[in-house]
C-alpha positions as CSV (number, residue, x, y, z in Angstrom):
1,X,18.5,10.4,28.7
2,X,19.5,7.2,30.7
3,X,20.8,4.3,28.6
4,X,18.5,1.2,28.7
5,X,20.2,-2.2,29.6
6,X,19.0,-5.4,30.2
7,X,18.6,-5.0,33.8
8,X,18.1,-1.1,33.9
9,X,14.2,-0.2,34.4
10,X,13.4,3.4,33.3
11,X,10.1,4.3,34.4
12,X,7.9,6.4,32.1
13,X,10.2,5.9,29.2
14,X,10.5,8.0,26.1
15,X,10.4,5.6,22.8
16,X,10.8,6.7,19.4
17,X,9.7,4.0,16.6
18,X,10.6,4.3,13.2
19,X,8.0,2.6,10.7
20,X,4.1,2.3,11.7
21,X,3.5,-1.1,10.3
22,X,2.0,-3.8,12.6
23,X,5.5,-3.9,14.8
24,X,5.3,-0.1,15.0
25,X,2.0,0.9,16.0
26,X,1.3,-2.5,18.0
27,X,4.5,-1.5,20.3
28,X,3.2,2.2,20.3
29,X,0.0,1.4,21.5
30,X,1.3,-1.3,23.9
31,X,3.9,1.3,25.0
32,X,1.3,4.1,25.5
33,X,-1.1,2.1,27.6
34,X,1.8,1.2,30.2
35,X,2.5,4.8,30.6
36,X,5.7,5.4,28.2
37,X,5.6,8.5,26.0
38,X,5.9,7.3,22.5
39,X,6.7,8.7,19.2
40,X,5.9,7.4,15.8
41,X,7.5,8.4,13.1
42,X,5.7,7.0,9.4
43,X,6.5,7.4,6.1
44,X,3.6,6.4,3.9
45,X,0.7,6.2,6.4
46,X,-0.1,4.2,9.8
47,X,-0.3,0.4,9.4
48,X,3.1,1.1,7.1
49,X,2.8,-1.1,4.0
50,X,1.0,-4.1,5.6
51,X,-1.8,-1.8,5.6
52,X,-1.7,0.0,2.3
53,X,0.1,-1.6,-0.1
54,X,0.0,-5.5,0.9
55,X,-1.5,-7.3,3.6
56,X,-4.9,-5.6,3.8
57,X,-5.3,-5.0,-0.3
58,X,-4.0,-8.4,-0.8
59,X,-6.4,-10.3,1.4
60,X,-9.3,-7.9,0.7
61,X,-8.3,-8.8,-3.1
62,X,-8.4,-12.7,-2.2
63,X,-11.4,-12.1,0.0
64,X,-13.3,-10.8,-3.4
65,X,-11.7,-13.8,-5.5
66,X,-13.2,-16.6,-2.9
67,X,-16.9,-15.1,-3.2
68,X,-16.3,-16.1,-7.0
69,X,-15.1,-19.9,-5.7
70,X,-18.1,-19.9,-4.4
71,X,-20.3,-18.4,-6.9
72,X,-18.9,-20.5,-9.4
73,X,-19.2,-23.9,-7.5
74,X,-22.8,-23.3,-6.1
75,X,-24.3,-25.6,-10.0
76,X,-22.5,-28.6,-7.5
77,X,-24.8,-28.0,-4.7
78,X,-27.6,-27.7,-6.9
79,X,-27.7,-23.7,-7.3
80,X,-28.7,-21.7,-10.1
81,X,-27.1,-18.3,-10.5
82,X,-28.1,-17.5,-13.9
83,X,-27.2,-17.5,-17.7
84,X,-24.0,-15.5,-17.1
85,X,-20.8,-16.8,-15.3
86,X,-19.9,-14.4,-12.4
87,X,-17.8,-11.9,-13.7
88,X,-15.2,-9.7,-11.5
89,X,-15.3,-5.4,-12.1
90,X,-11.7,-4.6,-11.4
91,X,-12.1,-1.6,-11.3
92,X,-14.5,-1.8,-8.5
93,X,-12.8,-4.3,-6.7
94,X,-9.3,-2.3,-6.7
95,X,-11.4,1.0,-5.5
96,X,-13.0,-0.9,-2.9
97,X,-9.4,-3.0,-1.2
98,X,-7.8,0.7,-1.5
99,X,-10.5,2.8,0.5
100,X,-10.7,-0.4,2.9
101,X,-6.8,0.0,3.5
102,X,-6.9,3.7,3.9
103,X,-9.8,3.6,6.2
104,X,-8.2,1.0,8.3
105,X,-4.6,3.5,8.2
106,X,-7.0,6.0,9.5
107,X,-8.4,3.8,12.2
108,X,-5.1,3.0,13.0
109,X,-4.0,6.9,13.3
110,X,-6.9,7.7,15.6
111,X,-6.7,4.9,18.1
112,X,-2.8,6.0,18.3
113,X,-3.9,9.5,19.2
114,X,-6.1,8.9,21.7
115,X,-3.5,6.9,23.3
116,X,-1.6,9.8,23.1
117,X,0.8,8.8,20.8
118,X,2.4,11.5,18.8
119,X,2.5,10.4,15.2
120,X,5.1,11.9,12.8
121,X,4.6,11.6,8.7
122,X,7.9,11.6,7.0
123,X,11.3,9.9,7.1
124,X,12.9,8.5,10.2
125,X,16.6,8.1,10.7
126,X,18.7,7.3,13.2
127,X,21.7,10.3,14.4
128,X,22.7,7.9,17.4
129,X,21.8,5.3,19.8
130,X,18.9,7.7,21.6
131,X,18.1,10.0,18.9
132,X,16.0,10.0,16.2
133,X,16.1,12.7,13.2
134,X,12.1,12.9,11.5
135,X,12.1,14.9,8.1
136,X,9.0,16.4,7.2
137,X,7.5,19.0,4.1
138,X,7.9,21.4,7.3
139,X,11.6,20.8,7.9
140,X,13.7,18.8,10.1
141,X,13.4,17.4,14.1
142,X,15.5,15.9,16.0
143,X,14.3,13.5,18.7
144,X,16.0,12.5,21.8
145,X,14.4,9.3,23.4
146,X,15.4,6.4,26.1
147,X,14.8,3.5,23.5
148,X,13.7,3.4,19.7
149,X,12.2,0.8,18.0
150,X,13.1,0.4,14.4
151,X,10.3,-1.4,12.2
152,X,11.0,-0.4,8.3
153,X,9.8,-3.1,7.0
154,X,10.9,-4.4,3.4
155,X,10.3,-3.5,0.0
156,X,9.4,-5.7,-2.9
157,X,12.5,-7.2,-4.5
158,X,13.2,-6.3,-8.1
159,X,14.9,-8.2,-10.8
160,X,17.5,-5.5,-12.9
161,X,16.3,-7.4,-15.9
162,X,12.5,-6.9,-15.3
163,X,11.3,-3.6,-14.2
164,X,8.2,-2.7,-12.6
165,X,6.2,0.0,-14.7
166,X,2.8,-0.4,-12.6
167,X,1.3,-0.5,-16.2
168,X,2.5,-4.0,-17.3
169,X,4.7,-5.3,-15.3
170,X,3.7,-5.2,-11.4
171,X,5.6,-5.6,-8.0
172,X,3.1,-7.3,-5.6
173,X,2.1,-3.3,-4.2
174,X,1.3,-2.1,-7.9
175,X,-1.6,-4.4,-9.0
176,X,-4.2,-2.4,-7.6
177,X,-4.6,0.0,-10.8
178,X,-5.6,-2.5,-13.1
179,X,-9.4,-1.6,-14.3
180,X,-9.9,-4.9,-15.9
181,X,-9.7,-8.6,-15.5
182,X,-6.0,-9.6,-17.1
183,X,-6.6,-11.8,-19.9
184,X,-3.1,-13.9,-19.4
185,X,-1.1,-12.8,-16.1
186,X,2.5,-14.2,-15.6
187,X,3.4,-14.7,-12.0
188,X,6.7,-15.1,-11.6
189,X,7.6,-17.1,-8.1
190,X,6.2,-19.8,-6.6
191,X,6.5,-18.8,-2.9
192,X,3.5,-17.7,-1.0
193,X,3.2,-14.0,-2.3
194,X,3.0,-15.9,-5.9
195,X,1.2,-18.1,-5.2
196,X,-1.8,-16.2,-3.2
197,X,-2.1,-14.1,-6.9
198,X,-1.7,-16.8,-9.0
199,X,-5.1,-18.4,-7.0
200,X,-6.9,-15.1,-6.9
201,X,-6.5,-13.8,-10.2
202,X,-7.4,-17.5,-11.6
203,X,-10.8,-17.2,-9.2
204,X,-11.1,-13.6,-10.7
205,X,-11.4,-15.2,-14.4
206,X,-7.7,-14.4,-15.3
207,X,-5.5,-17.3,-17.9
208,X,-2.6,-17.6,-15.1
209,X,0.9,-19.3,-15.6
210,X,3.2,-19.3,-12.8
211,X,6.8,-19.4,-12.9
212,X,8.4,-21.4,-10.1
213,X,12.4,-22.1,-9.9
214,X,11.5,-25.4,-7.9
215,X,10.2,-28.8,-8.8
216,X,6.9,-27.6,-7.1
217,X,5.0,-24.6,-5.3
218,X,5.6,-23.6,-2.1
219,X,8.6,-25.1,-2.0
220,X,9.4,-24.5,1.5
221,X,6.1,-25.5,3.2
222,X,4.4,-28.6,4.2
223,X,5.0,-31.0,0.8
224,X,1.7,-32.7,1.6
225,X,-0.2,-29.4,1.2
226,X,2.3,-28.2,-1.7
227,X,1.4,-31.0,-3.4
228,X,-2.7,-31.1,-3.0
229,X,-2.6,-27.1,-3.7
230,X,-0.4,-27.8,-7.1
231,X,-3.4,-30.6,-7.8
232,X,-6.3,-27.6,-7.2
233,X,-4.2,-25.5,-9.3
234,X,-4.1,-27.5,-12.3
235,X,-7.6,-28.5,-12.2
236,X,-8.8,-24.9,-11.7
237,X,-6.3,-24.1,-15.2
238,X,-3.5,-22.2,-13.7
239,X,-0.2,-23.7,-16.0
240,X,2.7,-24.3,-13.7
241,X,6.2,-24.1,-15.2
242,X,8.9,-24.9,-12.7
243,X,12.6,-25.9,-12.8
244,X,12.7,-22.6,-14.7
245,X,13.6,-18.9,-13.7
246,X,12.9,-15.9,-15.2
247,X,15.7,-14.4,-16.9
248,X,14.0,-11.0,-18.1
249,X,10.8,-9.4,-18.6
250,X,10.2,-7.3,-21.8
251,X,6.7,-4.9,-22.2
252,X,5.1,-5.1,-25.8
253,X,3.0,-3.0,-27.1
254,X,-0.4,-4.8,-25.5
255,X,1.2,-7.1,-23.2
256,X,4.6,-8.8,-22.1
257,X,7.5,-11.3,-22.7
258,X,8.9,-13.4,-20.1
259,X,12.5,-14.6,-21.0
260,X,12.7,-17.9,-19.2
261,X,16.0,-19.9,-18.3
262,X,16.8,-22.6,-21.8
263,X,15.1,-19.7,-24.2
264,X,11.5,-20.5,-23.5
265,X,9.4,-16.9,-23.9
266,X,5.9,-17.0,-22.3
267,X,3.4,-14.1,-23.9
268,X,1.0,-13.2,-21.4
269,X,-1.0,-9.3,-21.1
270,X,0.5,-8.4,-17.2
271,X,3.5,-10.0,-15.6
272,X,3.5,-9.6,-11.5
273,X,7.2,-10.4,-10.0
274,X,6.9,-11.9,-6.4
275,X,10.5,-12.6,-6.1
276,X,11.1,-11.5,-2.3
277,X,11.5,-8.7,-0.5
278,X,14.5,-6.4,0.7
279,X,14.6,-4.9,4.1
280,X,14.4,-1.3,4.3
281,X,17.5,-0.9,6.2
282,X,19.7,1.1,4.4
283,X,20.4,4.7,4.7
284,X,18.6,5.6,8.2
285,X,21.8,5.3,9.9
286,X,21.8,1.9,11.3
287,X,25.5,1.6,11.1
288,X,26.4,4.9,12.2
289,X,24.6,4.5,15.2
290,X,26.4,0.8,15.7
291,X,23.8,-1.4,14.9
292,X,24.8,-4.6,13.4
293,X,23.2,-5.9,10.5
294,X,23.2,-9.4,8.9
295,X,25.0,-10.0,5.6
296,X,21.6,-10.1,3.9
297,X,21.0,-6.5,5.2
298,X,18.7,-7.5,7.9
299,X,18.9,-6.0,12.0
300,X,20.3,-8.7,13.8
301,X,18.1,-9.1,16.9
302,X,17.7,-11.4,20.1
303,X,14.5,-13.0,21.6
304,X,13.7,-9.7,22.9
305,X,14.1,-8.0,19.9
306,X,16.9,-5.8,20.9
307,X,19.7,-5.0,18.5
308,X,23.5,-4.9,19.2
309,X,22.9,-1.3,20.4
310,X,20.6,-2.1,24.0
311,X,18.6,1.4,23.6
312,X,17.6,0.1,20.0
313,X,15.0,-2.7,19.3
314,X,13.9,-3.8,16.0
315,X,10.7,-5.6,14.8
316,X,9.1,-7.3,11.7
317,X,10.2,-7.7,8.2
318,X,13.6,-5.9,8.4
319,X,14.6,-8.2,11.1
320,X,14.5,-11.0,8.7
321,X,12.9,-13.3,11.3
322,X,9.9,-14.1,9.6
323,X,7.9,-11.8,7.2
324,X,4.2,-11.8,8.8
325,X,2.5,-9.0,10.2
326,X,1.6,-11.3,13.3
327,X,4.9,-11.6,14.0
328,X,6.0,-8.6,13.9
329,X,3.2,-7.3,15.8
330,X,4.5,-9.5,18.5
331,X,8.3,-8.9,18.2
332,X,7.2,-5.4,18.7
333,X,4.8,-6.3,22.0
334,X,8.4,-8.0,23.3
335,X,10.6,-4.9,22.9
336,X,8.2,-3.1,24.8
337,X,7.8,-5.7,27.5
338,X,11.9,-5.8,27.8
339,X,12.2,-2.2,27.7
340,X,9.4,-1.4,30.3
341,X,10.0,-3.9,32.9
342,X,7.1,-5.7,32.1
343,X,6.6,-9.7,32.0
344,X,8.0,-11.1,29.1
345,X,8.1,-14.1,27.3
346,X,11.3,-14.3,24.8
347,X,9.7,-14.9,21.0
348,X,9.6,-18.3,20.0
349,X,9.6,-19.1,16.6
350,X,8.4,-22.4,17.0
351,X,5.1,-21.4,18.3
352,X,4.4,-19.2,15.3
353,X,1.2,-20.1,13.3
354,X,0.7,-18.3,9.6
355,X,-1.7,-19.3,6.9
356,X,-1.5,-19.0,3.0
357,X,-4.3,-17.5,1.3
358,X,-5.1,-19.4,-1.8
359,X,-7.8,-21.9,-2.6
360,X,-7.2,-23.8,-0.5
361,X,-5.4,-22.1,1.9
362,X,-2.8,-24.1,4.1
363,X,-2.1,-23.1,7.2
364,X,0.8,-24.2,9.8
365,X,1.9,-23.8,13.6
366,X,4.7,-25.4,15.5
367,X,6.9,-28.7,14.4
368,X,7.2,-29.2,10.6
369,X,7.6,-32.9,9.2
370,X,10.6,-32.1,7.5
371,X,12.4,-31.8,10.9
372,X,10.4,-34.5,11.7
373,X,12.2,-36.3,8.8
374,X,15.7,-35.2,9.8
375,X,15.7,-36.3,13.1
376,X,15.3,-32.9,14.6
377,X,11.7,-34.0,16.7
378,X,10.6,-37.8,17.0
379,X,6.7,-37.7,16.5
380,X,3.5,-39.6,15.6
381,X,2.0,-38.2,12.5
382,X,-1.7,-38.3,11.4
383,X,-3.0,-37.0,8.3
384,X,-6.8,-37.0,7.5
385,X,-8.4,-36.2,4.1
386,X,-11.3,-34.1,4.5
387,X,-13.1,-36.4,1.7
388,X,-14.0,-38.3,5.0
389,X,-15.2,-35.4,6.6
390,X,-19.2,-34.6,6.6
391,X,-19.3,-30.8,6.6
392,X,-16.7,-30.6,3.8
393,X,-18.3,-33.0,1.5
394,X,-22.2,-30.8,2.2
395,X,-19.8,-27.5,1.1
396,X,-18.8,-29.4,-2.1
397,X,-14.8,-29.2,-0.7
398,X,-12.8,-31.4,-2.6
399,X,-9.1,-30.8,-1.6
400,X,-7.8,-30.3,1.4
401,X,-6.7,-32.2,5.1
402,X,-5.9,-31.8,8.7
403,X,-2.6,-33.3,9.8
404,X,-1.5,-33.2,13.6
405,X,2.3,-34.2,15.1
406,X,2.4,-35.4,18.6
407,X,5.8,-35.7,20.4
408,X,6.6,-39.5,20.5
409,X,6.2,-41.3,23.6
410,X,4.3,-37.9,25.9
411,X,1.7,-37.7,23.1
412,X,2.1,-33.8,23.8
413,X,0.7,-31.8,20.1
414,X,3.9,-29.6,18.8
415,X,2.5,-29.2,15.0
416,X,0.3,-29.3,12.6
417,X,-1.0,-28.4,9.2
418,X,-4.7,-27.8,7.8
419,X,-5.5,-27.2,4.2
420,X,-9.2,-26.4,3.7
421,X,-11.2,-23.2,3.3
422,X,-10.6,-20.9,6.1
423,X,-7.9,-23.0,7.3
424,X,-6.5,-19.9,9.1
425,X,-9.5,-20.0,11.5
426,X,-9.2,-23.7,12.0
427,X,-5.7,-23.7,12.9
428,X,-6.3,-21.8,16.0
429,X,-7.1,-24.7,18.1
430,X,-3.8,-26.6,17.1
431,X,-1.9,-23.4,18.1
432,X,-3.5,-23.1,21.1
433,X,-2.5,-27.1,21.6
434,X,1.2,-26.4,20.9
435,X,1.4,-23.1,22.4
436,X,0.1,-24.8,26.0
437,X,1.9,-27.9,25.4
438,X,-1.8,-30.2,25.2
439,X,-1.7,-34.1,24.7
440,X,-3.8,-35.5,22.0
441,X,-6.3,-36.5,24.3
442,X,-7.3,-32.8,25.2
443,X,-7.9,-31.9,21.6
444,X,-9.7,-35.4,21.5
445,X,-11.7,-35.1,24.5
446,X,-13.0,-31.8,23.5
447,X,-16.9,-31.3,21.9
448,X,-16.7,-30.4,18.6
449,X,-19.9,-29.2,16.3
450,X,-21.2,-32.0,13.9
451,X,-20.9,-31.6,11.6
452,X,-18.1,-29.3,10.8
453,X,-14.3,-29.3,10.0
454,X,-13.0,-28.8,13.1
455,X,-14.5,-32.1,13.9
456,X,-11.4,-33.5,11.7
457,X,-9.0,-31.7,14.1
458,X,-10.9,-34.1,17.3
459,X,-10.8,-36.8,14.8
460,X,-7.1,-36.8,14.0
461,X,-6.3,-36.5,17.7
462,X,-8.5,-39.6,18.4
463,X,-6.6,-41.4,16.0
464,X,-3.2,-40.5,17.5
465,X,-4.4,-42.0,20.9
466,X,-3.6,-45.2,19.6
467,X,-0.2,-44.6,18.5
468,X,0.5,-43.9,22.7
C-alpha cells in the first residue's frame, strides 16, 4: 500500500478506523460515500461510548429529568396535576435510556452496512503505520490499509482513593442500574459532566450535594452563566461545597462517606465521581507505530487531524482537543477530506458551539469574555436577561440570558452565550453568525417569531447597533 502524504492523492483508498464513536463511524460513512473502502473496528458496539454509556443515556436521562421541571412548575402557570408530586420510576427510566442507546448503536451498524462498511467487534491495535491488528472471540486479523483513523475515545477518570463498585459508588457510565430515586447523591466535580447529574438527579427528586474544587461551578465557562446556574441550583436545593476536594470515598453498609480536604465527611446513599476522563490511548501500539503522544497521553494532531505518522489520523476525545461528540464527529469528516483529496476546511476551534445540559442549560460558540478580558479580542458586549423577554416570562422562566460579542469597530458577531431552556437550539443562529462572519445588523435585521426567545437574540443585536 502507497503511503499517504499531504500532497499524495490515493484514489479509492483503503481506511482502517479504530473506535466507532461519533469520529469513527461519521468518517466511515463520510469515507464510504466518496468511494473509499473502509473498515471499522469497535469494541463495545457502534456509536462507541457516546452512544452507550454516555452521551445518549446521559441526555435521554436529563431529557426525563426536564419533563419533571416542568411537571413540577406547571401550579405557576395555573396547572393542576393532582394530589401527588410527580415522582420518577428509575427503574423504568434507566430501562428506557439503555434500549434507546442500543437501538440507536443498532441504527448506527445498519446504516454503516449498507454503506458497505465492514464493521469489526473487538480490539483494534496498531502493528505499524498501515496496518491494523482486530482481535476477535474468533481469533486474530491483521489489516493492511492506506490510512487509519484512530478514535478510542476516553474512559472515565478514577480517583485510587475512591473506587467505582457500580453499586454505590458510580463513574458517570455506571449510573444506569440504579432501580430507585437516590435519597442523598454526592457528585463529586463541578465541571459539566457534574454538573449535568447534579441538575438531573435534583429534577428526578434526589437530596444532591456537589463537590467542586473551585470557588464556583463550571469553573471554566462563561462566569455570567456559572454564576446564574449556581443561583438555580441553590434555589432548586442542590448544596454546593466548593474550595474543597474529595480526598476518598468509603462504601457503608447502606450508603457512602466522602472524605473531603480539612476532615469534613459528607454521608450521602450513592456517590457519582465526574472527575475527567483518560484517553484510551495506551496499549494499541501508538508508539510502536511512531505516533507521538502529548504528555497527558493524548494523540498529538494538526488541523487536519493527522498524527506525526501522515497515514494515521486521529479524532475525538483521545486527541484531547475538545471532549464533544460534535467535534469529534467533525475532526473525523476532516481526516477524511485530507486523506481523499476532498475540499477541506482545517478545524477551527474557535467556531465550536457546545451546550451544557442542566436546568438551565448554557450554551456557547465562538469568542469567550475572558479573552475578551485579557486583551486577546477587543469587542462590544451585550447581555440581556430574559426577565425582559415575553415568551420566557408566559413559560414561567426565571433564570437565564442571551449575551452576544461583536468585534469592536466592524461590528462583525464572533461569540456568544445563551442560558435558557433549550439553549442548545437557540444558539444555532449565533453559530451560524460567527461561523459566516455576520454583523449585528444581519441578526438584527432578521424576522423573528413574537413572541419567543429567539426574539432576545434580534434584540441583543439591535442593542449593539448603537455601540457602532
Amino acid at each position: 500500500m502507497g503511503t499517504v502524504t499531504s500532497t499524495q492523492i490515493i484514489p479509492n483508498p483503503t481506511l482502517t478506523i479504530i473506535g466507532g464513536g461519533p469520529g469513527g463511524y461519521e468518517a466511515a460513512m463520510v469515507a464510504a460515500k466518496l468511494g473509499a473502502r473502509v473498515t471499522v473496528v469497535e469494541r463495545k458496539g457502534m456509536g462507541g461510548s457516546a452512544v452507550l454509556t454516555d452521551v445518549v443515556p446521559s441526555k435521554t436521562l436529563i431529557a426525563t429529568a426536564d419533563s419533571m421541571r416542568r411537571a413540577g412548575r406547571a401550579a405557576g402557570l395555573g396547572v393542576t396535576l393532582g394530589d401527588s408530586a410527580p415522582k420518577a420510576d428509575m427503574k423504568v427510566v434507566d430501562q428506557r435510556l439503555l434500549a434507546l442507546a442500543l437501538q440507536q448503536s443498532r441504527d448506527i451498524h445498519r446504516a454503516l452496512e449498507r454503506l458497505g462498511v465492514r464493521v469489526i467487534i473487538g480490539e483494534g491495535r496498531l502493528t505499524g503505520p498501515t496496518t491494523v491488528e482486530a482481535i476477535t472471540p474468533g481469533g486474530t486479523e491483521t489489516i493492511e490499509s492506506d490510512a487509519i483513523l484512530v478514535s478510542t475515545g476516553a474512559d472515565p477518570r478514577e480517583l485510587p482513593t475512591a473506587r467505582p463498585d457500580g453499586e454505590r459508588i458510580f463513574n458517570w457510565t455506571q449510573v444506569y442500574s440504579l432501580t430507585e430515586v437516590p435519597e442523598h447523591m454526592i457528585v463529586v466535580g463541578s465541571g459539566v459532566t457534574g454538573a449535568e447529574f447534579a441538575s438531573a438527579y435534583n429534577l428526578l427528586g434526589a437530596r444532591v450535594s456537589l463537590v467542586s474544587s473551585r470557588d464556583r461551578v463550571l469553573p471554566g465557562e462563561d462566569q455570567d452563566a456559572a454564576a446564574v446556574l449556581e443561583d438555580a441550583f441553590i434555589e432548586d436545593g442542590i448544596t454546593v461545597i466548593s474550595k474543597t476536594r474529595a480526598e476518598s470515598v468509603e462504601r457503608t453498609a447502606d450508603g457512602v462517606l466522602v472524605h473531603l480536604t480539612g476532615g469534613r465527611v459528607l454521608e450521602g446513599s450513592h456517590c457519582l465521581l465526574a472527575v475527567g476522563g483518560v484517553p484510551n490511548t495506551a496499549g494499541i501500539g501508538l508508539e510502536e507505530a511512531g505516533v507521538r503522544l502529548t504528555e497527558s497521553g493524548h494523540i498529538a494532531v494538526d488541523g487536519v487531524s493527522r498524527t506525526s505518522v501522515p497515514t494515521v489520523y486521529a479524532a475525538g476525545d483521545c486527541t484531547g482537543v475538545f471532549a464533544l461528540a460534535s467535534v469529534a464527529a467533525m475532526q473525523g469528516r476532516v481526516a477524511v477530506a485530507h486523506l481523499m483529496g476532498d475540499a477541506v476546511k482545517p478545524f477551527q476551534p474557535h467556531l465550536v458551539s457546545s451546550n451544557i445540559f442542566t436546568s438551565p442549560e448554557i450554551a456557547t460558540v465562538g469568542v469567550t469574555e475572558a479573552q475578551i478580558a485579557s486583551g486577546k479580542y477587543q469587542a462590544d458586549t451585550i447581555k440581556l436577561d430574559l426577565a425582559t423577554n415575553p415568551r420566557a416570562k408566559m413559560q414561567n422562566v426565571t433564570h437565564g440570558f442571551v449575551k452576544i460579542f461583536a468585534r469592536k469597530g466592524s461590528g462583525t458577531v464572533i461569540g456568544g452565550v445563551v442560558v435558557a431552556p433549550r439553549a442548545s437550539e437557540l444558539i444555532y443562529s449565533l453559530a451560524l453568525a460567527v461561523t459566516h462572519k455576520l454583523h449585528v445588523d444581519d441578526l438584527a435585521n432578521t424576522y423573528t417569531v413574537y413572541p419567543s426567545v429567539s426574539g432576545s437574540i434580534s434584540e441583543a443585536a439591535r442593542r449593539l447597533h448603537v455601540h457602532l
